[in-house]
VOGU-3710 file (C-alpha; in Angstrom, 3 decimals, decimal comma):
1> xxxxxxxxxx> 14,623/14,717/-10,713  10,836/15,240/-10,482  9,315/15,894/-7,143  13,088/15,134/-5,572  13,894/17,117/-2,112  16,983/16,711/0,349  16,830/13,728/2,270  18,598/16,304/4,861  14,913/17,991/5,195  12,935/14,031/6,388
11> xxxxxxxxxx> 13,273/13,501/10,285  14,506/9,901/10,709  13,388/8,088/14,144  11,296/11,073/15,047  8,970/8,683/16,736  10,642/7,130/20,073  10,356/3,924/20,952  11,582/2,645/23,882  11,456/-1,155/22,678  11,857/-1,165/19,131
21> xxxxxxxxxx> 11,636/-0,100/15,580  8,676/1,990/14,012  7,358/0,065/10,569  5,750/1,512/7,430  3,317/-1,149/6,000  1,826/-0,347/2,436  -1,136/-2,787/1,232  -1,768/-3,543/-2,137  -4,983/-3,605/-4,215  -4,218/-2,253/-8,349
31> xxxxxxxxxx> -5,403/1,165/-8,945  -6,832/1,393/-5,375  -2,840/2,198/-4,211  -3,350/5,888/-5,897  -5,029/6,537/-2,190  -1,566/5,171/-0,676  -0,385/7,764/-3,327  -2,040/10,736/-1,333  -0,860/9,695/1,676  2,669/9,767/0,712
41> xxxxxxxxxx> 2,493/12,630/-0,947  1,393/14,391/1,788  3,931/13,370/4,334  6,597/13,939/1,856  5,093/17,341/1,954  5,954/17,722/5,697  9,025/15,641/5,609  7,720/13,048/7,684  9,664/9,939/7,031  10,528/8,118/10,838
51> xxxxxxxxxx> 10,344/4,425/9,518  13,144/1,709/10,448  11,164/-0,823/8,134  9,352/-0,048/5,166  6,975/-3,291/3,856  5,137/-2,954/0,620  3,113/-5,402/-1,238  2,057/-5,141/-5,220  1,074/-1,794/-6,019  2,588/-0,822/-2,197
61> xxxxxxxxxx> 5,679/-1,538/-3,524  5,925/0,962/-6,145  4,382/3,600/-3,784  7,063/2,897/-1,396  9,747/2,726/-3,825  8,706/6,935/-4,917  8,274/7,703/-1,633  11,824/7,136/-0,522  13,011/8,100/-3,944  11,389/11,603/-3,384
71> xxxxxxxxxx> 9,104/11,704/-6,139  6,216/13,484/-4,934  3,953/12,459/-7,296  5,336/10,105/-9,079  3,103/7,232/-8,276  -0,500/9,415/-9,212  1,071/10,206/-12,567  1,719/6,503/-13,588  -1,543/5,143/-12,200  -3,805/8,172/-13,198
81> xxxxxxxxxx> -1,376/7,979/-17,058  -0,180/4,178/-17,977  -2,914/1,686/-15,607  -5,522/3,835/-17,514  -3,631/2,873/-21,287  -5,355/0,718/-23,260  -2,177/-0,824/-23,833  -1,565/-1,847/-20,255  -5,446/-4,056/-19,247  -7,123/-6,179/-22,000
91> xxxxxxxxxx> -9,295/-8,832/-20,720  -9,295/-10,502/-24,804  -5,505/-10,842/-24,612  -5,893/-14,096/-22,348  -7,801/-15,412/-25,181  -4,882/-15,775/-27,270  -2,450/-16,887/-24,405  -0,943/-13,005/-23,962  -0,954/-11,027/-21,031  -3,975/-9,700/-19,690
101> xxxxxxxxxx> -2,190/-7,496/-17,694  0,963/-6,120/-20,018  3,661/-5,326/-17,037  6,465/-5,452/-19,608  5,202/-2,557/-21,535  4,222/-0,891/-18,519  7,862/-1,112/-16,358  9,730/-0,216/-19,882  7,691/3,085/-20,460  8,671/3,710/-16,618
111> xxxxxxxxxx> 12,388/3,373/-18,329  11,519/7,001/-20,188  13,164/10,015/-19,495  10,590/11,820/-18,135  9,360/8,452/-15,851  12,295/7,430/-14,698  12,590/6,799/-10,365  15,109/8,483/-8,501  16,756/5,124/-7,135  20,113/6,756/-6,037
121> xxxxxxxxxx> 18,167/9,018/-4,077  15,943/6,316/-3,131  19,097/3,707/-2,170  20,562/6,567/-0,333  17,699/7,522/1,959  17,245/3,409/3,116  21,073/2,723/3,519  20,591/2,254/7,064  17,421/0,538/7,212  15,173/-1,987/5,676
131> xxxxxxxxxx> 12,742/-1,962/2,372  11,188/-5,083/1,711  9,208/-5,943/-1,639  6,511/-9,315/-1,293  6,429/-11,710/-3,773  4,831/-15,183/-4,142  6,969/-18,141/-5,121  5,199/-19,388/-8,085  7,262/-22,698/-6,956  6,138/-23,409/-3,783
141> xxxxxxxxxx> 3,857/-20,590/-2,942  5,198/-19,244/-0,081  5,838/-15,585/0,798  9,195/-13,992/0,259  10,204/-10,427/1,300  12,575/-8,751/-1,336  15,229/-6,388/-0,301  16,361/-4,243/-3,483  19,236/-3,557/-1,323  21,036/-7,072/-1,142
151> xxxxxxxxxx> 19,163/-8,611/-4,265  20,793/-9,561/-6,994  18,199/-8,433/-9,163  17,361/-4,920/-10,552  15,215/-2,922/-7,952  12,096/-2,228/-10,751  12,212/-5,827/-11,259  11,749/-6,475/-7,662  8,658/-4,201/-8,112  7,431/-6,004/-11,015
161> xxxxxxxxxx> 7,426/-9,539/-9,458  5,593/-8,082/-6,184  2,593/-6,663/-8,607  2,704/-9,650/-10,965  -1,201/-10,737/-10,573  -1,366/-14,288/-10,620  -3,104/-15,615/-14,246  -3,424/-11,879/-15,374  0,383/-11,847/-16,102  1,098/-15,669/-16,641
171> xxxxxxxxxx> 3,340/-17,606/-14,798  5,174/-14,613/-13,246  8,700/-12,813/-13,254  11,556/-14,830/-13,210  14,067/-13,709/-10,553  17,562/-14,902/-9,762  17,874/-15,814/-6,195  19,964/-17,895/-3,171  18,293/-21,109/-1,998  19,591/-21,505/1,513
181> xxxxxxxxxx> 19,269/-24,730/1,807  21,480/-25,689/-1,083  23,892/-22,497/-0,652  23,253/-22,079/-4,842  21,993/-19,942/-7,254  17,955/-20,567/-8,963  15,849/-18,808/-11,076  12,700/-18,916/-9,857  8,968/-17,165/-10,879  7,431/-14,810/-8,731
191> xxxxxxxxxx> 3,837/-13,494/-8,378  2,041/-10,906/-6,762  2,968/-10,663/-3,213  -1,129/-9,972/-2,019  -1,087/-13,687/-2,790  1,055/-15,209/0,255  1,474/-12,030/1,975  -1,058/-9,363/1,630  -1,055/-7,601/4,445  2,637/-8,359/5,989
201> xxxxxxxxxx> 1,890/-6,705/9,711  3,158/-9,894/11,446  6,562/-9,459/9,206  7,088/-6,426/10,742  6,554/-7,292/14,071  9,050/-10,264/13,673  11,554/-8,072/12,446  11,410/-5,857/15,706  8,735/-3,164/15,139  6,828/-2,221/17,878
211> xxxxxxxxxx> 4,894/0,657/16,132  3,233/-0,515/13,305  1,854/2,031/10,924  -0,580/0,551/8,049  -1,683/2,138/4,727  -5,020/0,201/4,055  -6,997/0,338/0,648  -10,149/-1,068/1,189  -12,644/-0,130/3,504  -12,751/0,077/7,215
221> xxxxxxxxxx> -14,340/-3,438/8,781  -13,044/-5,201/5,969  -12,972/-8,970/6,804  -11,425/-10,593/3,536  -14,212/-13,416/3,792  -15,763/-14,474/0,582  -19,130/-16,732/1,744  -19,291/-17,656/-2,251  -15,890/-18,111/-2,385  -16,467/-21,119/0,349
231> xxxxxxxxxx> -19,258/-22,714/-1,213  -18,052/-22,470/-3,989  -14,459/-24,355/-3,558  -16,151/-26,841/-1,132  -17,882/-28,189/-4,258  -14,950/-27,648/-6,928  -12,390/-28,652/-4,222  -14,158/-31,588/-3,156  -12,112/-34,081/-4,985  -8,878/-32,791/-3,048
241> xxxxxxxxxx> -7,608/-30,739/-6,413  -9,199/-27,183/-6,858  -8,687/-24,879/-10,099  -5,669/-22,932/-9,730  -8,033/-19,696/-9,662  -9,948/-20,925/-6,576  -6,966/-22,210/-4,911  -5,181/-18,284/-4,968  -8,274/-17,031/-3,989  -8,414/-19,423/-1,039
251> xxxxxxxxxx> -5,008/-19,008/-0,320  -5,539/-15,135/-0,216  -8,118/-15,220/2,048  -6,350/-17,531/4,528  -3,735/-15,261/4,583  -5,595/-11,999/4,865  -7,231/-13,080/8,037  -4,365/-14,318/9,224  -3,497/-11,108/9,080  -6,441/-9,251/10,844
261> xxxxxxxxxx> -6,252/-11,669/14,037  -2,704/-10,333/14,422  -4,208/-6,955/14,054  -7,263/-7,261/16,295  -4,630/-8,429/18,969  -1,210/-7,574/18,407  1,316/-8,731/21,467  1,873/-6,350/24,327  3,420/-3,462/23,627  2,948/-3,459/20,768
271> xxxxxxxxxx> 0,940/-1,004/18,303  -1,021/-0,821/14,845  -2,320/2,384/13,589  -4,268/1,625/10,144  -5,120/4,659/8,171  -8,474/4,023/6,111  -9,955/6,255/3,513  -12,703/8,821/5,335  -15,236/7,521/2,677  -15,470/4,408/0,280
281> xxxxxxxxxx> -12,970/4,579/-2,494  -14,171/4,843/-5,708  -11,368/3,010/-7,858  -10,968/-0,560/-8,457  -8,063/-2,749/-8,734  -8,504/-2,049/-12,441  -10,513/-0,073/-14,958  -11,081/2,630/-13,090  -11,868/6,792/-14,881  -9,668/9,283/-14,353
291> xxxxxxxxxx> -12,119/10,866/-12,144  -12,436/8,186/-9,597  -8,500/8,040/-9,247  -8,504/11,554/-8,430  -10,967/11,286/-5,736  -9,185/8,434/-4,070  -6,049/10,427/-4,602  -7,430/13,304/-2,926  -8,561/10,997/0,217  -5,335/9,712/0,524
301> xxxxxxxxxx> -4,568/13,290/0,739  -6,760/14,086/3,443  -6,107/10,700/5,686  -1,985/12,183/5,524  -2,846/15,055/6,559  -5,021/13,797/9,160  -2,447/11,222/10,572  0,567/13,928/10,665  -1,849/16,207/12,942  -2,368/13,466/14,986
311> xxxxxxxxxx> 1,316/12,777/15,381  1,927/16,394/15,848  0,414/16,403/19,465  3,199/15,162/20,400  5,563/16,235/17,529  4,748/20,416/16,850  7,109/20,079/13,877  4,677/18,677/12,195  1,298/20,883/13,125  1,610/23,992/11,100
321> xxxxxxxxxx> 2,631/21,417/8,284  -0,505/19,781/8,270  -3,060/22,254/9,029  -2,067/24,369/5,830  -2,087/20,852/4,022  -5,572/20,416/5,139  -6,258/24,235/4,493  -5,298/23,894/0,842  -6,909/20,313/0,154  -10,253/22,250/1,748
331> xxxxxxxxxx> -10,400/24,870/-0,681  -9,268/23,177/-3,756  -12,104/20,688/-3,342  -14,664/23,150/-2,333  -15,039/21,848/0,672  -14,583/24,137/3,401  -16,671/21,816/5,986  -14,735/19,580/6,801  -12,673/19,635/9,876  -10,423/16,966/10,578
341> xxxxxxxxxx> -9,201/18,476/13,740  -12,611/17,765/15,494  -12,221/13,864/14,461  -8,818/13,532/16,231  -8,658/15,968/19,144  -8,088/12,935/21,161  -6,303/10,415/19,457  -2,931/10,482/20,336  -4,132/10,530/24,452  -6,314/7,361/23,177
351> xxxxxxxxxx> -3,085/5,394/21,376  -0,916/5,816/24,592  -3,474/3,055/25,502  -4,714/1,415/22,985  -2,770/-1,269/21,228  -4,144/-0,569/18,126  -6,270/2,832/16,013  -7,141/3,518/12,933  -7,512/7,071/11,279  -10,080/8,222/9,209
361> xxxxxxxxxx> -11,448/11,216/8,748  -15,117/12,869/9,022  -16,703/13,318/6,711  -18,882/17,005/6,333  -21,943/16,848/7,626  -23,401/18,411/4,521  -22,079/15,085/2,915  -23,638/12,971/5,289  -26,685/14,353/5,165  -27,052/14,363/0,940
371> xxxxxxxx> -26,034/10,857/1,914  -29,003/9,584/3,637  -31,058/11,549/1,822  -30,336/9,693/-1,460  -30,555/6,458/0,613  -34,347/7,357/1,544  -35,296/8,505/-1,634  -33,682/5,067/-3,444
//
């Protein structure tokens, strides 16, 4: 298959814990996951896989799903090729009760030959561990972690119902599953997991990681607060019964800072590492060119790179890996300045310590100063 390698060549647990499990979490956010993409792609380059528990929501899901398939570059090529197809986003399709977002044409051209995902690779390489998917239940709106590996349902749909944007793709996917309480089968709808669960840190933690490792798309400082959003609902929700749209917004938000407390103070002994993008992405969560995925991609690329030096401090495995990563991403973007060793000579020392980090990388001074020089003469 495309991209596949031995899952002989990953290290597994290569990061110790004394007290518990190390967790992968992948956020969502549309085309904005291509940056998740590059940072994937670059630890599959250096074999780095060490994760007990592997959490991905929406477009994390499907990032996940190639990564422990083996796909190097499986994810860039569908974002960059079919979220980019005119057949795939059309805002006038809502206006005839259709789709606005087509994921049934989009997960059957991933059915193709030369698209397909490795998932007996991918099955064998989480046998012993856990992969969850989020979903919303369109039911009663609560958050519910998937496991393609006990679900009764196929893994890509699993996928599908975790990037199912609420109103964009109607009332959801339908998915067979087990209601405890009644100890029977249902078939229930399921959204887009960034709607109950969009940043699922505080799942990991309750399933026994104490290294929490975070793939963030938006930008550093992010707060998830909407001031418009508030004023907004506190007119339209006044009555006690908001518009469905405000009410996932609202219920997004809640849960996104929800989130970020848990973050700025995790329990003791406990540690989150969130790797940002060194600059502001350039792609949205749709409609973005070709040229801004690439960028993003080629951040992602960077803030891999950057993280598996960091780890290789302590892990010299991984060093020679990642400076010729970063030595090849340098001079294919003609950009020979930057130097992400100077930006994390001390980080590992610091997250002994520190409960929580997050990785970014410099950017070139060049590029800072063209920066604020376009900023004075705006």
């Amino acid at each position: 298959m495309f991209g596949q390698q031995p899952a002989s060549t990953y290290t597994r647990n290569a990061i110790d814990t004394a007290s518990g499990k190390v967790a992968l979490v992948a956020e969502g956010g549309g085309q904005r996951g291509i940056f998740t993409a590059g940072v994937l792609d670059a630890w599959l380059d250096a074999g780095h896989d060490p994760f007990d528990i592997l959490i991905g929501t929406s477009a994390g899901s499907q990032n996940l799903t190639s990564f422990v398939a083996r796909q190097k570059g499986y994810a860039k090529r569908l974002i960059r090729g079919l979220t980019r197809h005119k057949r795939f986003f059309q805002m006038g399709r809502g206006l005839v009760g259709k789709h606005i977002v087509d994921l049934d044409w989009y997960f059957q051209k991933t059915q193709e030959a030369n698209r397909l995902l490795d998932l007996d690779t991918a099955k064998s390489n989480v046998a012993n561990r856990e992969i969850l998917f989020t979903a919303t239940n369109a039911r009663d709106r609560k958050a519910y972690f998937l496991n393609p590996m006990k679900s009764q349902n196929n893994w890509v749909d699993l996928i599908k119902a975790s990037s199912a944007l609420p109103l964009l793709y109607k009332q959801g996917v339908p998915l067979h599953t087990e209601i405890e309480a009644k100890k029977a089968a249902n078939t229930d709808f399921y959204l887009d997991g960034g709607l109950a669960a969009p940043l699922p840190v505080t799942e990991a933690y309750q399933r026994g990681a104490t290294k929490i490792v975070v793939i963030r798309t938006v930008d550093e400082g992010f707060q998830a607060q909407s001031p418009w959003l508030q004023k907004i609902s506190a007119v339209m929700c006044a009555t006690g019964t908001c518009p469905k749209t405000i009410d996932y917004l609202l219920q997004h938000e809640h849960a996104y800072q929800k989130e970020l407390a848990f973050i700025e103070n995790p329990p003791e002994g406990v540690e989150v590492i969130q790797i940002f993008a060194p600059k502001k992405l350039q792609s949205k969560l749709l409609g973005s060119s070709d040229a801004q995925l690439r960028h993003d991609y080629k951040l992602g690329q960077y803030a891999g790179a950057a993280f598996l030096e960091a780890e290789g401090k302590a892990q010299t495995h991984y060093e020679s890996v990642a400076a010729f990563t970063k030595a090849k991403l340098a001079k294919e973007a003609n950009e020979d300045s930057i130097r992400i060793a100077a930006r994390l000579n001390n980080t590992l020392s610091e997250n002994v310590q520190a409960k929580r980090s997050a990785f970014t990388l410099s950017l070139p001074a060049q590029a800072k100063a063209d920066k604020n020089e376009s900023r004075m003469s705006a």
